[in-house]
mmCIF file of the N, C-alpha and C atoms, coordinates in Angstrom:
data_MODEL
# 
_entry.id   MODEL 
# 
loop_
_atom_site.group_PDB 
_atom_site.id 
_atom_site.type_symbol 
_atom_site.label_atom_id 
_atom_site.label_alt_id 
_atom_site.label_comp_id 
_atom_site.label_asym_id 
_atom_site.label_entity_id 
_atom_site.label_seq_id 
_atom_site.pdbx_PDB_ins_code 
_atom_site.Cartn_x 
_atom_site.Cartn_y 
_atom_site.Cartn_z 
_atom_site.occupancy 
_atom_site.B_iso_or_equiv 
_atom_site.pdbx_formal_charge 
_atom_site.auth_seq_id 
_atom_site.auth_comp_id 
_atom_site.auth_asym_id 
_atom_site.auth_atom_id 
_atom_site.pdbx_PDB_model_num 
ATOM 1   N N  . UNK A 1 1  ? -60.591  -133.298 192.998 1.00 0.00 ? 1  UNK A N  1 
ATOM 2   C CA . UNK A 1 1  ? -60.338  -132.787 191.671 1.00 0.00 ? 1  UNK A CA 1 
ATOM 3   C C  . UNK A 1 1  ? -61.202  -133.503 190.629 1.00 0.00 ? 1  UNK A C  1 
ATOM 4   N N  . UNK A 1 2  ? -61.197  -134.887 190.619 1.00 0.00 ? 2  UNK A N  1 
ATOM 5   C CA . UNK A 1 2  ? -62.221  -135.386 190.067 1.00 0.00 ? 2  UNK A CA 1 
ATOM 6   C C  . UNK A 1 2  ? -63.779  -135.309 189.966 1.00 0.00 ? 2  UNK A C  1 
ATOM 7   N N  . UNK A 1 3  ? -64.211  -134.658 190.998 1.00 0.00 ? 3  UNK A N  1 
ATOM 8   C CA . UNK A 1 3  ? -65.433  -134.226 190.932 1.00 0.00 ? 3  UNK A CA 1 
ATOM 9   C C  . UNK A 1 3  ? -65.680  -133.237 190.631 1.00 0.00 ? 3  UNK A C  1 
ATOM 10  N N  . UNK A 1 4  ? -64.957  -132.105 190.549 1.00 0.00 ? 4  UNK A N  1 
ATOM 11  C CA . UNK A 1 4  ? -64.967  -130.677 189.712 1.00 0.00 ? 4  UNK A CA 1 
ATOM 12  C C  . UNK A 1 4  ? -65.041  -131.211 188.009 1.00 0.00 ? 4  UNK A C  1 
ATOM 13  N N  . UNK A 1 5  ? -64.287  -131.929 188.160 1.00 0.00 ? 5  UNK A N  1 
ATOM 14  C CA . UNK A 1 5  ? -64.089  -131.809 186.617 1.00 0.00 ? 5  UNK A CA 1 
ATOM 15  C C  . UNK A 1 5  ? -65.430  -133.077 186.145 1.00 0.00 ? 5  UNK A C  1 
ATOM 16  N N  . UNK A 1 6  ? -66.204  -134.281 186.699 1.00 0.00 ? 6  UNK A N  1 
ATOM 17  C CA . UNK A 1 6  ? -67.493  -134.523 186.921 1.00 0.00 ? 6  UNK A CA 1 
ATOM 18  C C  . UNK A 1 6  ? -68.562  -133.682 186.245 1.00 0.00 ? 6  UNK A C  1 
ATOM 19  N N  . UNK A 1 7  ? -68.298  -132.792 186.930 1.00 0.00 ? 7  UNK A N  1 
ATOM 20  C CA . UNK A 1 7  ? -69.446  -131.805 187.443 1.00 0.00 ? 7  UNK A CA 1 
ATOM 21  C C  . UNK A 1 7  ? -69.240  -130.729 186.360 1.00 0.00 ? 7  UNK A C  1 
ATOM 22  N N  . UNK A 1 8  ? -68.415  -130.401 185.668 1.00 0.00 ? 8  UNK A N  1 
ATOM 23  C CA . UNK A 1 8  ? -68.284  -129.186 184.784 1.00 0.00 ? 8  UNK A CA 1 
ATOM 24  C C  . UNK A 1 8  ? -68.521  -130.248 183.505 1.00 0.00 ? 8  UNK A C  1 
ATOM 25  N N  . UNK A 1 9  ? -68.075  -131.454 183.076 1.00 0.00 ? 9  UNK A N  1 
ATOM 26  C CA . UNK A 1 9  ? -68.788  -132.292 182.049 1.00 0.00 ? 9  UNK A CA 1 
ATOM 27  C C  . UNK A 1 9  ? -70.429  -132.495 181.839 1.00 0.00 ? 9  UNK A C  1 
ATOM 28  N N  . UNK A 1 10 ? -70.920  -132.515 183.443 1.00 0.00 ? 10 UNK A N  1 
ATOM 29  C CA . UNK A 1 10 ? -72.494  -132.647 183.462 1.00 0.00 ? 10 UNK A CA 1 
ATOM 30  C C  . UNK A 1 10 ? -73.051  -131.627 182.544 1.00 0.00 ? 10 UNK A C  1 
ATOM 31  N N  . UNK A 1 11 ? -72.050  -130.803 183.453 1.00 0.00 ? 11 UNK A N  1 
ATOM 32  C CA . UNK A 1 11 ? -72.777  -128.949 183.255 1.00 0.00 ? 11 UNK A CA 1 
ATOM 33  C C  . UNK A 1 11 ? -73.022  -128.871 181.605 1.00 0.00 ? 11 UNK A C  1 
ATOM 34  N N  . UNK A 1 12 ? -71.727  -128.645 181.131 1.00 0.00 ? 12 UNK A N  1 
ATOM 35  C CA . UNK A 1 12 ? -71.995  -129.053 179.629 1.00 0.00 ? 12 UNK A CA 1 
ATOM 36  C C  . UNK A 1 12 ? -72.649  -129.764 178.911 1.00 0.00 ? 12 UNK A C  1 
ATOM 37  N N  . UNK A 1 13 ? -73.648  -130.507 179.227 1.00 0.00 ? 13 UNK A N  1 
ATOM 38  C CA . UNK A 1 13 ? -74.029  -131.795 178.396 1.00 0.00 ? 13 UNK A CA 1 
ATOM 39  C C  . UNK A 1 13 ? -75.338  -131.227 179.112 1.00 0.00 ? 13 UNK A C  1 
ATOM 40  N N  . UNK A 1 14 ? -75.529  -130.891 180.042 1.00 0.00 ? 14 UNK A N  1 
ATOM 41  C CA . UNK A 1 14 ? -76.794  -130.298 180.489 1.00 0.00 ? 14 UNK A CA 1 
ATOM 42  C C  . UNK A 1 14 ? -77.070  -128.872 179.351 1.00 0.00 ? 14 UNK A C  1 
ATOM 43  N N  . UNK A 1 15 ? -76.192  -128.058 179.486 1.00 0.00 ? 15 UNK A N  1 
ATOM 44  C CA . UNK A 1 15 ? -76.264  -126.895 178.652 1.00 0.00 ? 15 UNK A CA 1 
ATOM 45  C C  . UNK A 1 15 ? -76.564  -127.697 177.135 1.00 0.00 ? 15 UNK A C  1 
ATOM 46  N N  . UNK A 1 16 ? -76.067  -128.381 176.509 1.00 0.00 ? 16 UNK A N  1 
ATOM 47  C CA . UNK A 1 16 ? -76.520  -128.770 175.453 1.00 0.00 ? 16 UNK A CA 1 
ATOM 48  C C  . UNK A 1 16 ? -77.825  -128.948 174.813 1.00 0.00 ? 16 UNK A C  1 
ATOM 49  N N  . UNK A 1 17 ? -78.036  -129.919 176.111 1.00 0.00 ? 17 UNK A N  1 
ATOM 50  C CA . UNK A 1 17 ? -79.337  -130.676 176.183 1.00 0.00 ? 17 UNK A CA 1 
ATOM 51  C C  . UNK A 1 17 ? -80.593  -129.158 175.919 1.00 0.00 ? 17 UNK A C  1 
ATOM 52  N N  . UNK A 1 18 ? -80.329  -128.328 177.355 1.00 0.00 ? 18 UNK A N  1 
ATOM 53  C CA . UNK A 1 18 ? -81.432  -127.260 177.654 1.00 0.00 ? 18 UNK A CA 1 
ATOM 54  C C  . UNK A 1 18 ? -81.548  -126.733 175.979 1.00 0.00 ? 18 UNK A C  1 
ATOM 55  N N  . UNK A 1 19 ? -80.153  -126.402 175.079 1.00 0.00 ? 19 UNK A N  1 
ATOM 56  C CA . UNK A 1 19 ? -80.418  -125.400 174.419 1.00 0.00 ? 19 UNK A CA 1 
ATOM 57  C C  . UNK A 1 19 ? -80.788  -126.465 173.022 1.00 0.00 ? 19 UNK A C  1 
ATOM 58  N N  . UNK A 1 20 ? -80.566  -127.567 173.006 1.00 0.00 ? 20 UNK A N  1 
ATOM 59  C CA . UNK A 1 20 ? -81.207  -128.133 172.126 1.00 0.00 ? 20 UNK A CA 1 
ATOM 60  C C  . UNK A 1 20 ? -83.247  -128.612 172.276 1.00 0.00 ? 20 UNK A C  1 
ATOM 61  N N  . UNK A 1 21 ? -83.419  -128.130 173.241 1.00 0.00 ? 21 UNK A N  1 
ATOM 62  C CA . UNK A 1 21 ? -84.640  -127.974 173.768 1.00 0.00 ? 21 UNK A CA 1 
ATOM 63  C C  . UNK A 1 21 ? -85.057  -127.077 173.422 1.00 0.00 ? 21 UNK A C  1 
ATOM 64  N N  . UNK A 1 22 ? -84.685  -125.766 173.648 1.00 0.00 ? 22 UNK A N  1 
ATOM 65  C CA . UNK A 1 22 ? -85.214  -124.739 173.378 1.00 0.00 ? 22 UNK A CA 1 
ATOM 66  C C  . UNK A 1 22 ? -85.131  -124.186 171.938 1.00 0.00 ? 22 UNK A C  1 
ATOM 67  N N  . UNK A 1 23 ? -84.090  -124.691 171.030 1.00 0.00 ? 23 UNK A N  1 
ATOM 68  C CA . UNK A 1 23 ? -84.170  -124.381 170.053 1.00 0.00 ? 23 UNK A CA 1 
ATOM 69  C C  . UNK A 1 23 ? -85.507  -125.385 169.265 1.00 0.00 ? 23 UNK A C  1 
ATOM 70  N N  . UNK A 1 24 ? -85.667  -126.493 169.765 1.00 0.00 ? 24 UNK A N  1 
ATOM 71  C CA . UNK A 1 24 ? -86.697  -127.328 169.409 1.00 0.00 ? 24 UNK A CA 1 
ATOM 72  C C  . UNK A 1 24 ? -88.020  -126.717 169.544 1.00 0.00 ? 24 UNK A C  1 
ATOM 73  N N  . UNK A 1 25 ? -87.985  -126.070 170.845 1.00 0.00 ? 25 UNK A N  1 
ATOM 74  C CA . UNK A 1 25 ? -89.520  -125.661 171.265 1.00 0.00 ? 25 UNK A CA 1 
ATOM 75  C C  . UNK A 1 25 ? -89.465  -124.090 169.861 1.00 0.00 ? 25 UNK A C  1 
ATOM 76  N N  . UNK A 1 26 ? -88.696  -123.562 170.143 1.00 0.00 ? 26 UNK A N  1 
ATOM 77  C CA . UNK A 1 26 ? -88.623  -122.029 169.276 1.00 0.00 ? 26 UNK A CA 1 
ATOM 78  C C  . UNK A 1 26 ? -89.077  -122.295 167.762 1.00 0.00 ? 26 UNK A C  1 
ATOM 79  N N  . UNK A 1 27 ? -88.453  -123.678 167.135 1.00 0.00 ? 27 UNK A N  1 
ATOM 80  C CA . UNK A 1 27 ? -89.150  -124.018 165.924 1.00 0.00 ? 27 UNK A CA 1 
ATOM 81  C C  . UNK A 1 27 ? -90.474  -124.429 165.497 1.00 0.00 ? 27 UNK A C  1 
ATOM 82  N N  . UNK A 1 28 ? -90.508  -124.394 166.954 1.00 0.00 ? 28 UNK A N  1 
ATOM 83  C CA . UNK A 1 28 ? -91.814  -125.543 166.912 1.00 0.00 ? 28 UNK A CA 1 
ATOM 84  C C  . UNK A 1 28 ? -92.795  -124.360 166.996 1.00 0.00 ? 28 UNK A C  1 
ATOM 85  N N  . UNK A 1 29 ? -92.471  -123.555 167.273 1.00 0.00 ? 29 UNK A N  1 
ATOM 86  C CA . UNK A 1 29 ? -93.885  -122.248 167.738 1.00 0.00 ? 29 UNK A CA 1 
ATOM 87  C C  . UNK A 1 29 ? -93.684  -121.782 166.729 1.00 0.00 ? 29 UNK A C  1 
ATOM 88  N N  . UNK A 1 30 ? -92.603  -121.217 165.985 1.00 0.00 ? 30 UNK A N  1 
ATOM 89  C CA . UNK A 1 30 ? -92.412  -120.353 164.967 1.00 0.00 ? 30 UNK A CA 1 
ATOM 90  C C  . UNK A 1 30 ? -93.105  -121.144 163.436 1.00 0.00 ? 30 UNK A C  1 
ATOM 91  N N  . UNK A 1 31 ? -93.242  -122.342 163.924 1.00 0.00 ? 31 UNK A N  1 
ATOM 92  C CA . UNK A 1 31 ? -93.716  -123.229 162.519 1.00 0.00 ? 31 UNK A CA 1 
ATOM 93  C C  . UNK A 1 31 ? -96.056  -123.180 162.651 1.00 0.00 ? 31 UNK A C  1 
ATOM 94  N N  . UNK A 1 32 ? -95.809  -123.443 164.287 1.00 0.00 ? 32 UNK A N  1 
ATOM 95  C CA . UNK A 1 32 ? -97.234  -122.951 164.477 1.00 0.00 ? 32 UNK A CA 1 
ATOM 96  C C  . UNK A 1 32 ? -97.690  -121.581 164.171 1.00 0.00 ? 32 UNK A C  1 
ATOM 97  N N  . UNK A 1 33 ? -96.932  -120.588 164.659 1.00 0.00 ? 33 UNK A N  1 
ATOM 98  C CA . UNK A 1 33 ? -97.256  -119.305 164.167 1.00 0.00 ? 33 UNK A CA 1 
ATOM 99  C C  . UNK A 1 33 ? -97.797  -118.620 162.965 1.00 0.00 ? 33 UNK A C  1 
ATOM 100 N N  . UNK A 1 34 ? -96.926  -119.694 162.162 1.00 0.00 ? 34 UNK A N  1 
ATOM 101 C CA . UNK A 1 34 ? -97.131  -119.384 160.480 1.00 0.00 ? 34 UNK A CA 1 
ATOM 102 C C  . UNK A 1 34 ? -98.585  -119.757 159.876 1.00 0.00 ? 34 UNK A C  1 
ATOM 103 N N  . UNK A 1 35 ? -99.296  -121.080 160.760 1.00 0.00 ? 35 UNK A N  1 
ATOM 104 C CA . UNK A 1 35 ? -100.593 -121.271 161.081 1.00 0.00 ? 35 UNK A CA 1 
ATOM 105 C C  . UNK A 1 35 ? -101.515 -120.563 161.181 1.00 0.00 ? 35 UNK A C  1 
ATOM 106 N N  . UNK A 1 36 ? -102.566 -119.961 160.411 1.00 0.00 ? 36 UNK A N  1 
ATOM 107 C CA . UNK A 1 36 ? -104.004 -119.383 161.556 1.00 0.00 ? 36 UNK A CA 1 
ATOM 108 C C  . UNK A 1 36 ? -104.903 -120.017 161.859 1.00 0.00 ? 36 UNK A C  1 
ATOM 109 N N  . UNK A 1 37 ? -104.583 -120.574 163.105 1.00 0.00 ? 37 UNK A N  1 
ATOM 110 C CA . UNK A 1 37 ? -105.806 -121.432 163.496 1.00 0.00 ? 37 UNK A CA 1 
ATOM 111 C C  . UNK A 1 37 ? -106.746 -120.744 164.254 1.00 0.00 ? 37 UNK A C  1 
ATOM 112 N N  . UNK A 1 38 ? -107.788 -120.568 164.403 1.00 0.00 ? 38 UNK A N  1 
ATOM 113 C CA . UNK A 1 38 ? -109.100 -119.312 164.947 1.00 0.00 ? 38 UNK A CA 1 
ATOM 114 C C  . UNK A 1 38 ? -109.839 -121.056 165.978 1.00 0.00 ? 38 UNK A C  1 
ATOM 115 N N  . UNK A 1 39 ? -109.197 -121.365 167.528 1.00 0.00 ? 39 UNK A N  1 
ATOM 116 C CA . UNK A 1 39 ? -110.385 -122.117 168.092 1.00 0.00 ? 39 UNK A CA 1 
ATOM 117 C C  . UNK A 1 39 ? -111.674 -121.377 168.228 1.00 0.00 ? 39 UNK A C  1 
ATOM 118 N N  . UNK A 1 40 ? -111.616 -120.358 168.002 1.00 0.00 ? 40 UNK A N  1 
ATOM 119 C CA . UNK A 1 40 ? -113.724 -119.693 168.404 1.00 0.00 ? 40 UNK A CA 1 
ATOM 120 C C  . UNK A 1 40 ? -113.886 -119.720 167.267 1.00 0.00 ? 40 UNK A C  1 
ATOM 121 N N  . UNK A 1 41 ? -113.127 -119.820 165.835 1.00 0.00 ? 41 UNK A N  1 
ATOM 122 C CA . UNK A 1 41 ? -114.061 -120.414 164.788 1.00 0.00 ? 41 UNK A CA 1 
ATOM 123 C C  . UNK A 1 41 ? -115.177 -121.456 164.986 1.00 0.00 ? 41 UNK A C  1 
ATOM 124 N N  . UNK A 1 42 ? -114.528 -122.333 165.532 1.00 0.00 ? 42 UNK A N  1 
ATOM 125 C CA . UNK A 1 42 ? -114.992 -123.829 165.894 1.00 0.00 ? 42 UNK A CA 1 
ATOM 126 C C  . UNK A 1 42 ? -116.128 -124.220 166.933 1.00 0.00 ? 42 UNK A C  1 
ATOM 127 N N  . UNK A 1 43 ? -115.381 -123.163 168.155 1.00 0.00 ? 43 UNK A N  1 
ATOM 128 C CA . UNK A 1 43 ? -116.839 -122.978 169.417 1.00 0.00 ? 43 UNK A CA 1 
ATOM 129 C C  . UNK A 1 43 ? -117.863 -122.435 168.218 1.00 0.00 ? 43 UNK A C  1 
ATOM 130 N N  . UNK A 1 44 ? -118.145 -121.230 167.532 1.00 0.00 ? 44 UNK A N  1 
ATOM 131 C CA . UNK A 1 44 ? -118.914 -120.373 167.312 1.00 0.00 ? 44 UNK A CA 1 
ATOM 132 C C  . UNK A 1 44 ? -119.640 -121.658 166.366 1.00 0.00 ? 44 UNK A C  1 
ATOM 133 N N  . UNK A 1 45 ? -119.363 -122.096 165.660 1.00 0.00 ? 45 UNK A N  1 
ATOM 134 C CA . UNK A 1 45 ? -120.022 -123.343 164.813 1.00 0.00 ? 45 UNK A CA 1 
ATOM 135 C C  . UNK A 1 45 ? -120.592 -124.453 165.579 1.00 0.00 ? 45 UNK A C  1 
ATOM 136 N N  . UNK A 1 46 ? -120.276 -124.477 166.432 1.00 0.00 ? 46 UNK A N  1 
ATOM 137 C CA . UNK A 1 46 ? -120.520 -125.703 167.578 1.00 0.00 ? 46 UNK A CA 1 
ATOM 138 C C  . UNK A 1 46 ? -121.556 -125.388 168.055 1.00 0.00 ? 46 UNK A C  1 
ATOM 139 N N  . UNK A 1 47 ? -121.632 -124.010 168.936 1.00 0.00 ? 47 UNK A N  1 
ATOM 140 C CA . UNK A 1 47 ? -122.404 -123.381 169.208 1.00 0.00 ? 47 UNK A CA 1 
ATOM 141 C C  . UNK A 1 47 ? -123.932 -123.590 168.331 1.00 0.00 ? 47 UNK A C  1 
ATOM 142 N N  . UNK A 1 48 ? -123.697 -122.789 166.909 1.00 0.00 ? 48 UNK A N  1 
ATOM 143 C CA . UNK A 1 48 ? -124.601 -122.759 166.083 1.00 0.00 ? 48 UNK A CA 1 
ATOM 144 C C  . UNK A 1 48 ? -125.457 -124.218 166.100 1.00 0.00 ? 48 UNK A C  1 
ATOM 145 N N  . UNK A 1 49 ? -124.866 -125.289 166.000 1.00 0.00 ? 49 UNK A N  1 
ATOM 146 C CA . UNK A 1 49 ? -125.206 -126.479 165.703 1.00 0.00 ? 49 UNK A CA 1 
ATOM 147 C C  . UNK A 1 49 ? -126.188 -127.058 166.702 1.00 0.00 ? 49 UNK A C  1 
ATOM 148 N N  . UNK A 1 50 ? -125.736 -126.390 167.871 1.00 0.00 ? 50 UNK A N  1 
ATOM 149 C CA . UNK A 1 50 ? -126.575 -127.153 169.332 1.00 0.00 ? 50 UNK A CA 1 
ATOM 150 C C  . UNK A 1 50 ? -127.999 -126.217 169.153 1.00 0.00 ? 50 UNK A C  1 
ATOM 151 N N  . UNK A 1 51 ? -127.708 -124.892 168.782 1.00 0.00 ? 51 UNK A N  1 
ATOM 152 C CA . UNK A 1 51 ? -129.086 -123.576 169.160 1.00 0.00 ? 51 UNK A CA 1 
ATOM 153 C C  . UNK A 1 51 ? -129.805 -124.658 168.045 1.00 0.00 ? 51 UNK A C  1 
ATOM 154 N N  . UNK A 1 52 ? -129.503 -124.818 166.844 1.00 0.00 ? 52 UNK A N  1 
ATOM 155 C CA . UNK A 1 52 ? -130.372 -125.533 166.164 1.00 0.00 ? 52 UNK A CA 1 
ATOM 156 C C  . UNK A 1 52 ? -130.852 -126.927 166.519 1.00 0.00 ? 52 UNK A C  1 
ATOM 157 N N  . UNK A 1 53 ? -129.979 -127.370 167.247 1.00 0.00 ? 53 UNK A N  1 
ATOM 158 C CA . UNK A 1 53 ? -130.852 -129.099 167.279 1.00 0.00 ? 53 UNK A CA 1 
ATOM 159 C C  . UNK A 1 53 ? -131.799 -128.749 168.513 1.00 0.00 ? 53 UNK A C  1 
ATOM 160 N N  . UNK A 1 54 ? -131.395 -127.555 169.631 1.00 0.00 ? 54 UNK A N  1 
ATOM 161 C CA . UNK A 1 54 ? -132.654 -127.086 170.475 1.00 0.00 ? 54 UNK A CA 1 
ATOM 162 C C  . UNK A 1 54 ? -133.599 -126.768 169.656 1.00 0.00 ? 54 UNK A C  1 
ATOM 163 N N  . UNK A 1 55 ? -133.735 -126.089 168.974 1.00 0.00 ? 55 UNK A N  1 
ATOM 164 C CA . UNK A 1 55 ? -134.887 -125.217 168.613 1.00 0.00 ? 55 UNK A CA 1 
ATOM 165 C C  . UNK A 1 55 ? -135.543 -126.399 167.945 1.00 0.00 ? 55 UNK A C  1 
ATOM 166 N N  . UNK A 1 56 ? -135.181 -127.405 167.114 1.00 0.00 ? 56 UNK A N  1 
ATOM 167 C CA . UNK A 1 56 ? -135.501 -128.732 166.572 1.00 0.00 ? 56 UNK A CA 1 
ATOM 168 C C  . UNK A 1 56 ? -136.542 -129.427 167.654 1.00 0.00 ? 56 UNK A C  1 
ATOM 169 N N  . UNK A 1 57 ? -135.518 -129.656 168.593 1.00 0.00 ? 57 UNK A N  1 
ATOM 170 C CA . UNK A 1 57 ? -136.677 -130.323 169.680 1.00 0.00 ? 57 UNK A CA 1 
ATOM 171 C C  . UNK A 1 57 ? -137.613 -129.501 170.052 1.00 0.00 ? 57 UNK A C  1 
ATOM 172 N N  . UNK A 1 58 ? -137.639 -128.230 170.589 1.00 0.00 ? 58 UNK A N  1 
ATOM 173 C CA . UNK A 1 58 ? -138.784 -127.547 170.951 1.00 0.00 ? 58 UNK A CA 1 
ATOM 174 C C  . UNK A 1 58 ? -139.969 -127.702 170.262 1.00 0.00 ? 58 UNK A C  1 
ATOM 175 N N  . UNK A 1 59 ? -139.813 -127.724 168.749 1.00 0.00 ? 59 UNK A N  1 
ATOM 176 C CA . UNK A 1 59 ? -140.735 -127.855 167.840 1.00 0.00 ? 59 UNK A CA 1 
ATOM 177 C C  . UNK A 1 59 ? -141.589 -128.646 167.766 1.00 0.00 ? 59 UNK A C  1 
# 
């Protein structure tokens, strides 16, 4: 009997845990979302930067 009742305390404190997780992760995206971050902004500039320091050396 004692281990049923163990085991249904875990359970609960596990359920807690998961959904305080997930409500963590859900804020956490929904706060990024609100973000526009563009990474191929960044390649595409990067990019640019290297064609030019080639063409630099070729010269």
């Amino acid at each position: 009997m004692k281990k049923n009742q163990n085991n249904t305390n875990n359970n609960k404190d596990k359920n807690r845990k998961e959904r305080f997780l997930i409500k963590s992760f859900y804020r956490f995206y929904t706060m990024i979302g609100c973000v526009n971050f563009d990474p191929f902004q960044y390649i595409k500039t990067e990019n640019e930067k290297l064609q030019i320091r080639y063409a630099n050396i070729r010269v």
